[in-house]
C-alpha positions in Angstrom: 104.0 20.4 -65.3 106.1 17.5 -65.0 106.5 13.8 -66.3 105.5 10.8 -64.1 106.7 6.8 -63.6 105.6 4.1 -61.6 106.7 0.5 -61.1 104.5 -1.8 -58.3 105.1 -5.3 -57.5 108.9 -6.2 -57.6 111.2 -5.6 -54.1 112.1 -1.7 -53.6 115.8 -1.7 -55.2 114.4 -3.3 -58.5 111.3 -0.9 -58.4 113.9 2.1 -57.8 116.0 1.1 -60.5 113.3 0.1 -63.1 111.9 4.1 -62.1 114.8 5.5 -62.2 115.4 4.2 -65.7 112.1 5.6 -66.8 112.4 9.1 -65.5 115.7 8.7 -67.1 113.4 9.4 -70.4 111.4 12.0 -69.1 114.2 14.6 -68.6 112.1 17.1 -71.0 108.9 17.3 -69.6 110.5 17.9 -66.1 114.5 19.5 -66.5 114.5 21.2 -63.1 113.9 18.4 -60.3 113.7 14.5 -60.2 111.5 13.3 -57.2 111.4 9.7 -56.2 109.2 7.6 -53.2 110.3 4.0 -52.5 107.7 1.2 -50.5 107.8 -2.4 -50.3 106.0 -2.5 -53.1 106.4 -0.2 -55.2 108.7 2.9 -56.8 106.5 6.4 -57.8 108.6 9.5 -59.2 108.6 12.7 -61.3 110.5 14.9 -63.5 109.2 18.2 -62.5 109.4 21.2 -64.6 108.4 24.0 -61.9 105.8 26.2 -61.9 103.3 26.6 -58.7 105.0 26.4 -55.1 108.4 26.5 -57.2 110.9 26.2 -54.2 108.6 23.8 -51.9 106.5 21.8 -54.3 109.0 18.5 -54.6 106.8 15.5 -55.6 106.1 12.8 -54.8 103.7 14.3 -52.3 102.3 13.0 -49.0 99.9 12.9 -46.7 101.0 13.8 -43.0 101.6 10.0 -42.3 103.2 9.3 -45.4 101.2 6.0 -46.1 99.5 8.1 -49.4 101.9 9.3 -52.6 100.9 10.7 -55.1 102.7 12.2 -58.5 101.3 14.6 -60.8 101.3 16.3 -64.3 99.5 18.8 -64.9 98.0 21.6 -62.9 95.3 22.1 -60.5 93.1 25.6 -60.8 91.1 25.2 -57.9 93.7 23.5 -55.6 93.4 26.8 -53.0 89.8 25.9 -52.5 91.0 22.6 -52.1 93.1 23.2 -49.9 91.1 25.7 -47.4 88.4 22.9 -47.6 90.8 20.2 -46.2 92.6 22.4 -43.7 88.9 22.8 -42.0 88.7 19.4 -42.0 91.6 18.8 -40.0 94.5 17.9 -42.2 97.6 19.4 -42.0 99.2 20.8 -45.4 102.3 22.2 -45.3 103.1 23.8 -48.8 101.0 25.7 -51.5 101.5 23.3 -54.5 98.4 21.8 -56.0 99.8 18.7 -56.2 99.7 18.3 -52.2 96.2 18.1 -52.3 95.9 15.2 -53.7 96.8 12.5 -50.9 94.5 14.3 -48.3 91.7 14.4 -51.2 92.1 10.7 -51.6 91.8 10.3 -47.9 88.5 11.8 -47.8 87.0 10.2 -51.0 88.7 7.3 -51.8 89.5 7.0 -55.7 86.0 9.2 -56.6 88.5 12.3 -55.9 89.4 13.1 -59.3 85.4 14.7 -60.0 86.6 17.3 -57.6 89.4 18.7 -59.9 89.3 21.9 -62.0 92.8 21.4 -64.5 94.7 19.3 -66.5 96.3 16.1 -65.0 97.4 13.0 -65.1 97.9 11.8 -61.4 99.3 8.5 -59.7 98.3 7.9 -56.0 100.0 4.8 -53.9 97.9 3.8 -50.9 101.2 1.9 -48.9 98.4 0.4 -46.5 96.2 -1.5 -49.1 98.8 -1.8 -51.7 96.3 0.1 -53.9 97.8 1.9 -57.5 95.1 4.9 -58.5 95.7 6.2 -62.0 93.7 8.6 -63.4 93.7 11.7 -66.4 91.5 14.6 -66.7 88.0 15.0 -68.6 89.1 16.0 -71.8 92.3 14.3 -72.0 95.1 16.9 -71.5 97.8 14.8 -70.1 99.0 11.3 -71.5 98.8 8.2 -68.9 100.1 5.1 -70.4 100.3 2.0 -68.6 101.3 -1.9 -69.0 101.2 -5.4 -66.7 104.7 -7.0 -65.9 105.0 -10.5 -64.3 105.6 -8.4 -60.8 103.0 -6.0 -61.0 101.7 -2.5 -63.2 104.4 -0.1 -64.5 103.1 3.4 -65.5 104.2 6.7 -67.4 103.9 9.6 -69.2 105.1 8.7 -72.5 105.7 5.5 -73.9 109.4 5.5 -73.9 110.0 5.2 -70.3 107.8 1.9 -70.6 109.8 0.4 -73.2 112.8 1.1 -71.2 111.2 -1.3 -68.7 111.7 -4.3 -71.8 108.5 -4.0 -72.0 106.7 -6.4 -75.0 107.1 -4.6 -78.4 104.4 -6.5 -80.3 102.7 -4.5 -82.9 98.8 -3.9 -82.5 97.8 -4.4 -86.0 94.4 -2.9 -85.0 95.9 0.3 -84.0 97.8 0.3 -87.4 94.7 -0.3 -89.1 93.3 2.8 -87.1 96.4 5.1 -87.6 95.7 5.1 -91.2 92.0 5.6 -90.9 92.5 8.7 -89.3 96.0 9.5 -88.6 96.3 8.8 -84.7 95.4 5.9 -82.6 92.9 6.4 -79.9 92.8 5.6 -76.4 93.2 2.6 -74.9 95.1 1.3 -77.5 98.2 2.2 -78.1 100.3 0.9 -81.1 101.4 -2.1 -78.7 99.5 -4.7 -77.8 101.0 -4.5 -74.2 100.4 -1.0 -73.4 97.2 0.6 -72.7 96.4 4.3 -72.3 94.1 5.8 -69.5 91.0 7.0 -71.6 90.1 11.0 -70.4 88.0 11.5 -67.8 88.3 7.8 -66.2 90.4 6.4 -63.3 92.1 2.9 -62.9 92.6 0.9 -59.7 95.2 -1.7 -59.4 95.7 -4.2 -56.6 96.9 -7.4 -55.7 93.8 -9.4 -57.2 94.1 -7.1 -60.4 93.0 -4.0 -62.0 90.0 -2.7 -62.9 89.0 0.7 -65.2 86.3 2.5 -62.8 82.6 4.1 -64.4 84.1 7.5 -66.0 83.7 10.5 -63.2 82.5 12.8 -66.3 81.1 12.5 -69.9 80.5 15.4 -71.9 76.4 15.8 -72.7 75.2 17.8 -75.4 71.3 17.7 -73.9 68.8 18.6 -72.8 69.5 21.8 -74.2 69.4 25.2 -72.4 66.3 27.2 -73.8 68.5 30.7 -73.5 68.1 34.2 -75.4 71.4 35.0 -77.3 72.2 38.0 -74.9 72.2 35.7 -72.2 74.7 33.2 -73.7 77.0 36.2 -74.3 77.2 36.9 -70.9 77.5 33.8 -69.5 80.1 32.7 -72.0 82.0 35.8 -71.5 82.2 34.9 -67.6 83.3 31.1 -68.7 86.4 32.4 -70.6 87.0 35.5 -68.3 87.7 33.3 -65.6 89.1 30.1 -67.4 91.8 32.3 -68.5 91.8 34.2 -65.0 93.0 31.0 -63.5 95.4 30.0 -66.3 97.2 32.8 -64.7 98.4 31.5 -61.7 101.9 31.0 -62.3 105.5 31.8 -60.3 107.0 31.7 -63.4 107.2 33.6 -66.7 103.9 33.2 -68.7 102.6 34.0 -72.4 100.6 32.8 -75.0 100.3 30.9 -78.5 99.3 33.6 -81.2 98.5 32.0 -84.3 96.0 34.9 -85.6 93.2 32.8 -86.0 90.0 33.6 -83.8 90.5 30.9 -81.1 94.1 32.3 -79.6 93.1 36.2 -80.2 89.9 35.6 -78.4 93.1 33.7 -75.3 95.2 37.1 -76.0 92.2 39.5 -75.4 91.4 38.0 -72.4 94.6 37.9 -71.4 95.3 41.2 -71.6 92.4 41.9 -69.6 93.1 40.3 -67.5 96.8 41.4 -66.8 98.7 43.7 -65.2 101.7 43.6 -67.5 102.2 43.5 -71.4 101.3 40.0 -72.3 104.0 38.1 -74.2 102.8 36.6 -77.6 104.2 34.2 -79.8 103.9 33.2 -83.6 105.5 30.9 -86.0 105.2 31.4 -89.9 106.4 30.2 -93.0 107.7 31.9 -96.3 104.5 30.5 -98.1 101.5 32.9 -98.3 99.2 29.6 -98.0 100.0 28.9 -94.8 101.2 32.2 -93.4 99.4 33.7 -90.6 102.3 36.1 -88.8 100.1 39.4 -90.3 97.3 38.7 -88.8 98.7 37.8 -85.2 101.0 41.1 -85.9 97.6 42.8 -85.7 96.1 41.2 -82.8 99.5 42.2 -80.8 99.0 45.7 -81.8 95.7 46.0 -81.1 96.7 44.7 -77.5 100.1 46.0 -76.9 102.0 42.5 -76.7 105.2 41.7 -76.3 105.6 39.8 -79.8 107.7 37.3 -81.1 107.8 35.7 -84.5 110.1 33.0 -85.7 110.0 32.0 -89.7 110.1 28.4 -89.7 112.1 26.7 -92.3 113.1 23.5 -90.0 115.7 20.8 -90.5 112.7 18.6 -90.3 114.9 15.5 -90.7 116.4 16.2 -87.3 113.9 16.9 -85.6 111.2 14.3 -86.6 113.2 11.0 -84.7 112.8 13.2 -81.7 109.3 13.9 -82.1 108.5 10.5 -82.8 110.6 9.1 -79.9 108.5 11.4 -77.8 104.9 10.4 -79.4 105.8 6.7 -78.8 103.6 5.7 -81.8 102.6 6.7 -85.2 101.2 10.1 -85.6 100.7 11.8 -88.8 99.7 15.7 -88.0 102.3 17.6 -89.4 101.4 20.9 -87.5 103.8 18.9 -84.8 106.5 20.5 -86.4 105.6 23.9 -86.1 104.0 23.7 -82.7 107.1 22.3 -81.5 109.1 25.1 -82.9 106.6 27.9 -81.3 107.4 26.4 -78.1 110.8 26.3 -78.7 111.1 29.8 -79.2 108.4 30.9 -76.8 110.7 28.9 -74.1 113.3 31.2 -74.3 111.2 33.4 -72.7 108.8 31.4 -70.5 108.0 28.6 -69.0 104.4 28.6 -69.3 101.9 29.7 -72.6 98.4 29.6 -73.1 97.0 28.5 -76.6 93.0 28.2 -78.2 93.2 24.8 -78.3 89.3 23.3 -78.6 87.8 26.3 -80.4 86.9 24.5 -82.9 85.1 21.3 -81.6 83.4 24.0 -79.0 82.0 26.7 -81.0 82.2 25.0 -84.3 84.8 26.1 -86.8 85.6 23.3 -89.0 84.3 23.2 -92.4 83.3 20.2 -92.4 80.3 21.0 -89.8 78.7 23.3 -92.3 79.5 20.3 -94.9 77.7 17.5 -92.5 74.6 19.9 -92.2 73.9 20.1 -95.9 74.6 16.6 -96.0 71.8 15.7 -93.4 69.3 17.9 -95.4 70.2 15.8 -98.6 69.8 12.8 -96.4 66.3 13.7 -95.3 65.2 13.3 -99.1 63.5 10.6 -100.9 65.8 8.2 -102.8 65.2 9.3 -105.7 66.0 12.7 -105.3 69.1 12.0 -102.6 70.6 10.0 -106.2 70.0 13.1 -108.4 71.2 15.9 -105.4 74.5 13.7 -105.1 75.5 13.5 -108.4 74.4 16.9 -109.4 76.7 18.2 -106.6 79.4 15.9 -107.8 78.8 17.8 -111.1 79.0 21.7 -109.5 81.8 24.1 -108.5 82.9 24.0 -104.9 81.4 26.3 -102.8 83.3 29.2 -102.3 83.3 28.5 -98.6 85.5 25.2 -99.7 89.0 26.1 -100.0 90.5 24.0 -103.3 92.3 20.6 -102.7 91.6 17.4 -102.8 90.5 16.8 -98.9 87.6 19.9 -99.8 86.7 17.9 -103.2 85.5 15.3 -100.9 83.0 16.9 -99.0 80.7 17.2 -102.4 81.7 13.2 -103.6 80.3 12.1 -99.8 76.8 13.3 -100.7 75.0 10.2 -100.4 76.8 8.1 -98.1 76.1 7.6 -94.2 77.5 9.4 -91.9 80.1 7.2 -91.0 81.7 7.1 -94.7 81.3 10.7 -94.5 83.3 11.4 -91.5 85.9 9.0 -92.6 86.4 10.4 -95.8 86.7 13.6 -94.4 89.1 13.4 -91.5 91.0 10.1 -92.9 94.3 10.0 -95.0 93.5 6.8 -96.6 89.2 6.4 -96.5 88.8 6.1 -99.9 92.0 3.8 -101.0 91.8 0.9 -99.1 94.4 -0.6 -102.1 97.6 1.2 -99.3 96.4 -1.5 -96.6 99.4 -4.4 -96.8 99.2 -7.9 -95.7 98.9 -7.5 -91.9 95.8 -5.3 -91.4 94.1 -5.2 -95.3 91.3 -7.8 -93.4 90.8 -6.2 -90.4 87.9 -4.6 -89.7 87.2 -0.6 -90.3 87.4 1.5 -86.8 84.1 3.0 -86.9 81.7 1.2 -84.3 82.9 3.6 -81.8 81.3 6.8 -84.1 78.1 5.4 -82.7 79.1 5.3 -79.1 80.2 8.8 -79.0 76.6 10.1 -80.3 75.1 7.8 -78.1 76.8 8.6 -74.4 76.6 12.2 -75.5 72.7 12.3 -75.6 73.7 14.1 -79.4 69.9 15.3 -80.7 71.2 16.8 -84.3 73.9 16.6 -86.8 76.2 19.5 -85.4 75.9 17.7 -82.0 77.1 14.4 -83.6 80.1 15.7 -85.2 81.3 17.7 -82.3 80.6 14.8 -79.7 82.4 12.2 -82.0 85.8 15.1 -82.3 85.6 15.7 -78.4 85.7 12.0 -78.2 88.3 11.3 -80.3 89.9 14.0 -82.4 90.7 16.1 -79.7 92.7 13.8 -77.2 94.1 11.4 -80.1 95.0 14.2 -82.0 95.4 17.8 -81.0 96.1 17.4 -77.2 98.9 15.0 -78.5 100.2 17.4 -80.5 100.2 20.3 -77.6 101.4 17.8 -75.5 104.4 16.5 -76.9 105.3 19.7 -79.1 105.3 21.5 -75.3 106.8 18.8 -73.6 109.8 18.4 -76.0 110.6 22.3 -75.4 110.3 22.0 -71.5 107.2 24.4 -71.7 104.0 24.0 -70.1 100.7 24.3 -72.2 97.6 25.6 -71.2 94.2 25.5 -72.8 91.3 27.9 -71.3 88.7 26.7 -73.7 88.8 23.6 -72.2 88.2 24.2 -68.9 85.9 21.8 -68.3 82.7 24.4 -67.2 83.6 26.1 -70.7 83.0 23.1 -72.3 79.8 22.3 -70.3 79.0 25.5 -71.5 78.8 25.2 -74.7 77.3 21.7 -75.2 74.2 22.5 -73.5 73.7 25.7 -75.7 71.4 25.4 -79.1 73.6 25.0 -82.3 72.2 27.9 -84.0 74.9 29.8 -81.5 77.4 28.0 -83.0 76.4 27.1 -86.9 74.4 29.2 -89.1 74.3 29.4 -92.4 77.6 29.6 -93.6 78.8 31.4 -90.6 80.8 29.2 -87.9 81.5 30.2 -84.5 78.5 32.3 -84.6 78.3 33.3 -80.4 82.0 33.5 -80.6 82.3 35.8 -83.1 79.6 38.2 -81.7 81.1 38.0 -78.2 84.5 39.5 -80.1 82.8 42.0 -82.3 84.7 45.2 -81.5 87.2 43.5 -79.5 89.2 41.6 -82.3 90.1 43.6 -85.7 87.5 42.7 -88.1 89.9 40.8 -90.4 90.4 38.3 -87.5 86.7 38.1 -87.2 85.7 37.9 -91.1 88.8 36.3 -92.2 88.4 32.2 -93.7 89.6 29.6 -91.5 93.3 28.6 -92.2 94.2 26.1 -89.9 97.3 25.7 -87.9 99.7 23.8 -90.7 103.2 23.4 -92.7 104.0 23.8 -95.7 104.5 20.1 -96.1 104.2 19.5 -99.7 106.8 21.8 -100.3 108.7 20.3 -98.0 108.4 16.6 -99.2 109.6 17.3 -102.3 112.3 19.6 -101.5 114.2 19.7 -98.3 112.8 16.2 -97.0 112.7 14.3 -100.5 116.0 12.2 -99.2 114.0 11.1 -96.4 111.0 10.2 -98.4 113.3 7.9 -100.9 114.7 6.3 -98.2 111.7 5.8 -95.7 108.5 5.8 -97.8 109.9 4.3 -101.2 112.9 2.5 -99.8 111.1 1.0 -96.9 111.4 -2.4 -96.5 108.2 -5.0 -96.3 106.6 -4.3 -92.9 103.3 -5.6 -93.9 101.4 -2.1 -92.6 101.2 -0.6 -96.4 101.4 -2.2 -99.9 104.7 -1.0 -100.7 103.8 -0.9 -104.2 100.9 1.9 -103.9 102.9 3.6 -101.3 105.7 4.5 -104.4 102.7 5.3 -106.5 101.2 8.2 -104.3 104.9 9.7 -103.4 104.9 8.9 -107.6 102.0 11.4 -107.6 102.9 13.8 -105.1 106.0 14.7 -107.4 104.3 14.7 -110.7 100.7 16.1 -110.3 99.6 19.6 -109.4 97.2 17.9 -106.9 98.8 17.8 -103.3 98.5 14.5 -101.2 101.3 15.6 -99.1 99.5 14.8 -96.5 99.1 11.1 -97.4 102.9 10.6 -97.6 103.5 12.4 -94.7 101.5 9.6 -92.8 103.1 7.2 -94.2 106.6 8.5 -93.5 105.7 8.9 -90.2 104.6 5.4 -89.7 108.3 4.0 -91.2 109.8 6.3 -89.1 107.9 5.2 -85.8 109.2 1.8 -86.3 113.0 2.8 -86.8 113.0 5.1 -84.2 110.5 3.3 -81.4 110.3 -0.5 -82.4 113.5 -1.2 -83.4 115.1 0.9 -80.9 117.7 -0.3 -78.7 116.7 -1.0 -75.4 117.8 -2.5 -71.8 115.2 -5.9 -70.9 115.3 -5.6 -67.0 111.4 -5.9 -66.9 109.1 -8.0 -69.2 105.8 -7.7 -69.6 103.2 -10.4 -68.5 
């Protein structure tokens, strides 16, 4: 796991000194070596944090004539295959890092190489001979890859930061505003400045003298034709998936362990794991002194049950210190507050290893979210005549909750979307601001809404039913604008490396393909998972509601953090983002009503802090951007 820079087009000392500057940024994501390979034409580096090959993996890597570098981070599963593969072809390799296969793979097949990978990466190759830049990021977007054009050439990174360090142009994209508070994160390509792009998952970027161009995407994730498969038979087959997704997470030189929240997804990881392993597996949980949010019982009895090493640490943060941080690291605004806490877990879990598996992707694979039993009775009421979709929505508007529907106001909305398309719906129900378009201030209040892309994802996903929509459009976007982020960074910042077995890539295949009964029905979610467990996990882990992995952060808005809110939400000055006027009114209302929008304040304290923290930041100009 490391961090990665690149600078092409200047003379060798400037392109050393601009990368030098940049991995100057990336200390965290790679503390124990910095790795740097000057050309003509351009500068390629890493902070590596080691972990495979730890004494004779030093990047960046080459092939035996040393006309092909390449830089990675990440980690390659199947590089041994690799590897064996390219030896009986004739090349000569001369370590057992994944990373080395790289160059020689890009030998044999040109910029196509990436289909060939089994991991999570982001990966820079220089081809000295052609002048050729390959950047490319794995399928379900792991690993971050930004990049940006300056008046010599393409500078790339890991993060953000390091670009800016570069002088790159700091003008806002107002459309990415506009899209942060739609849904909380910006998506790639954009990123929150107009000069900086991000390498989308599963697609790969060629850059030469006469320009660059974004090659056809070497995978897309296809929901059809579906499998016609007995429910024994899925069992088995996605019992193999995980067995050996997490078999191959294994590989390490270093101290491993795992996330344990006590939710389904990571005791499913820790099971696994344990089989898996020779030795006691190490386990770590975070809590909080609320009950609501809470979780450290049932991961104590998933550790039991498997004999773990456990940790727990009680978070109460000094979120005020640690949010610039964060941000700095993000490079844009992000308003998931479970940042916090997963940054914390890995904080602690570093102290004990340098690598951890987590259940990232449970959800959006074997469908956990509410809101997929929600969009199901939502299609039935859409399948009604007129007439009787008006009376079904407002009598539901009229009814309790279900009892499946925890109580807050994000729940309340599922029943008030009855009616609308499917668009609305999923807007309402994974957006902060949806249904008040009165927060949008001068800049981006006439912009149009980011939602033409919902239909893309259903369409290049071959989705045939409403399940399939939902979890092709949070694949999409969800997952790599939102929770990979968040693993990503939270990780990063600690010096820990993440990985995610679920979303091996032939798990993921996996599960698309199958029917969504195995995965919705009823009011049950996770349906194949949950059998596959049964007598495995304790029975509370398998009949307990889903929590989710968050923070107390209305609690934490109004007490410890309330300073902060005065001065960065209600003291802000006029940016043009928000209307500072209904921005006071909802941190107004998060301190006088029983109803909880701390969620809504947090995004916009996260935005105001973004800009203090990123776009005003001091920084050195030696490169502009074209």
């Amino acid at each position: 796991m490391c961090g990665i820079a690149g600078v092409t087009g200047a003379g060798s000392a400037r392109n050393e000194e601009g990368l030098r500057r940049m991995l100057g940024q990336l200390l965290h994501r790679g503390p124990d070596e910095e790795g740097v390979g000057v050309s003509d034409a351009a500068a390629i580096g890493c902070r590596r944090l080691a972990v495979i090959d730890v004494v004779h993996g030093h990047q960046p890597m080459r092939n035996e004539t040393g006309e092909i570098l390449a830089v990675q981070n990440g980690e390659l599963y199947n590089y041994q295959e690799l590897r064996d593969d390219l030896v009986r072809r004739g090349h000569r390799l001369e370590t057992q890092s994944d990373t080395e296969v790289i160059p020689h793979l890009y030998e044999e097949h040109g910029a196509d190489f990436p289909r060939l990978l089994r991991g999570m990466f982001a990966i820079a190759v220089w081809d000295v001979r052609s002048r050729t830049l390959v950047l490319t990021r794995d399928r379900l977007g792991k690993k971050p890859l930004m990049y940006a054009s300056t008046h010599e050439g393409l500078a790339f990174a890991s993060e953000i930061a390091p670009l800016l360090s570069l002088g790159i142009d700091r003008s806002i994209d107002d459309h990415a505003i506009r899209e942060y508070l739609s849904f909380g994160y910006v998506r790639a390509p954009r990123t929150a400045f107009r000069a900086i792009r991000s390498v989308r998952p599963g697609h790969t970027l060629v850059a030469k003298a006469d320009g660059l161009r974004e090659e056809r995407a070497y995978w897309r994730l296809e929901f059809s034709p579906k499998e016609r498969i007995e429910e024994a038979e899925a069992l088995e087959r996605l019992r193999a998936a995980i067995a050996e997704a997490v078999r191959i997470r294994l590989i390490s030189e270093v101290p491993l362990g795992a996330f344990l929240s006590g939710g389904l997804d990571s005791s499913t990881v820790v099971a696994f794991m344990a089989k898996e392993s020779n030795a006691a597996v190490r386990t770590y949980s975070v809590g909080f002194p609320d009950d609501d949010h809470n979780e450290l019982r049932y991961a104590r009895l998933v550790a039991e049950r498997f004999g773990t090493y456990h940790h727990e640490f009680v978070v109460e943060p000094e979120a005020a210190s640690v949010l610039p941080m964060l941000v700095r690291h993000v490079g844009q605004p992000f308003a998931d507050a479970s940042l916090v806490p997963t940054y914390y877990v890995a904080k602690t879990a570093r102290q004990h290893v340098t690598v951890a598996l987590n259940g990232d992707g449970g959800d959006e694979l074997f469908a956990g979210y509410t809101r997929y039993r929600a969009a199901l009775l939502a299609r039935r009421v859409d399948a009604l005549p007129r007439p009787l979709r008006v009376l079904a929505a407002a009598g539901a508007r009229r009814l309790p909750e279900p009892a499946w529907l925890p109580g807050s106001r994000r729940a309340r909305r599922f029943t008030m979307t009855l009616g609308m398309t499917p668009h609305e719906r999923y807007r309402r129900w994974t957006g902060f601001f949806a249904d008040d378009p009165r927060i949008l201030g001068d800049r981006v209040r006439d912009l149009p809404e980011p939602t033409a892309w919902l239909d893309e994802s259903r369409a290049e996903a071959g989705a045939t039913d409403g399940l399939d929509e939902m979890l092709a459009i949070d694949t999409r976007a969800y997952l790599p604008g939102d929770l990979l982020v968040k693993m990503d960074i939270a990780t990063m910042a600690a010096s820990l490396e993440g990985r995610s077995p679920f979303l091996d890539h032939k798990v993921v295949e996996l599960m698309a393909r199958l029917p969504s009964s195995l995965k919705l029905r009823g009011g049950t979610s996770k349906v194949l998972l949950r059998r596959l467990m049964r007598g495995t996990l304790p029975d509370e882990i398998l009949e307990r509601s889903k929590m989710g992995f968050g923070a107390p952060i209305g609690r934490w808005l109004r007490g410890p953090l309330r300073e902060l809110v005065e001065d960065a939400v209600v003291g802000a000055p006029e940016r043009g983002y928000v209307d500072r006027r209904r921005a006071r009114e909802i941190v107004a209302e998060l301190y006088a009503s029983p109803t909880d929008n701390g969620l809504r304040v947090w995004c916009l304290l996260m935005l105001e802090l973004w800009h203090r923290h990123v776009v005003e930041a001091a920084d050195s100009r030696a490169y502009t951007s074209a």
